[in-house]
C-alpha positions, -999 to +999 in steps of 0.1 A: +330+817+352+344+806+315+318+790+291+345+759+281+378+762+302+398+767+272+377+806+266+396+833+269+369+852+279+352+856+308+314+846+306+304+867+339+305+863+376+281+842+404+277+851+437+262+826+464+251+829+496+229+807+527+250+775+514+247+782+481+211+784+482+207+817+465+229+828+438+233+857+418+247+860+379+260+888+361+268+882+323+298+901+308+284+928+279+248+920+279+217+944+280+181+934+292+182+911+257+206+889+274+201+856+251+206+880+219+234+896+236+253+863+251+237+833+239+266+809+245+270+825+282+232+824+289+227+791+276+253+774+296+241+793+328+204+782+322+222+745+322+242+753+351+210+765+374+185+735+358+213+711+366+218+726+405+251+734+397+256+773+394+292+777+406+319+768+382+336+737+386 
């Protein structure tokens, strides 16, 4: 997934599974210190997975 459509990076990849139930995240170049690594990536994943919505659009 892309933070803003118009990134040219991308922020990481999601994985779902059991109807999209269960997902799982991987942010691009980030350690264990993943806000201090990627904060715009980790901040818009928080909002994606407090808002239900984990899959890009």
């Amino acid at each position: 997934w892309k933070v803003a459509d118009n990134d040219p990076e991308i922020a990481g990849y999601i994985k779902t599974a059991n109807n999209d139930r269960f997902f799982l995240a991987t942010i691009r170049n980030a350690g264990h210190m993943v806000p201090y690594d990627q904060p715009r990536a980790m901040l818009n994943l928080l909002e994606r997975f407090l808002s239900s919505q984990p899959k890009s659009p």
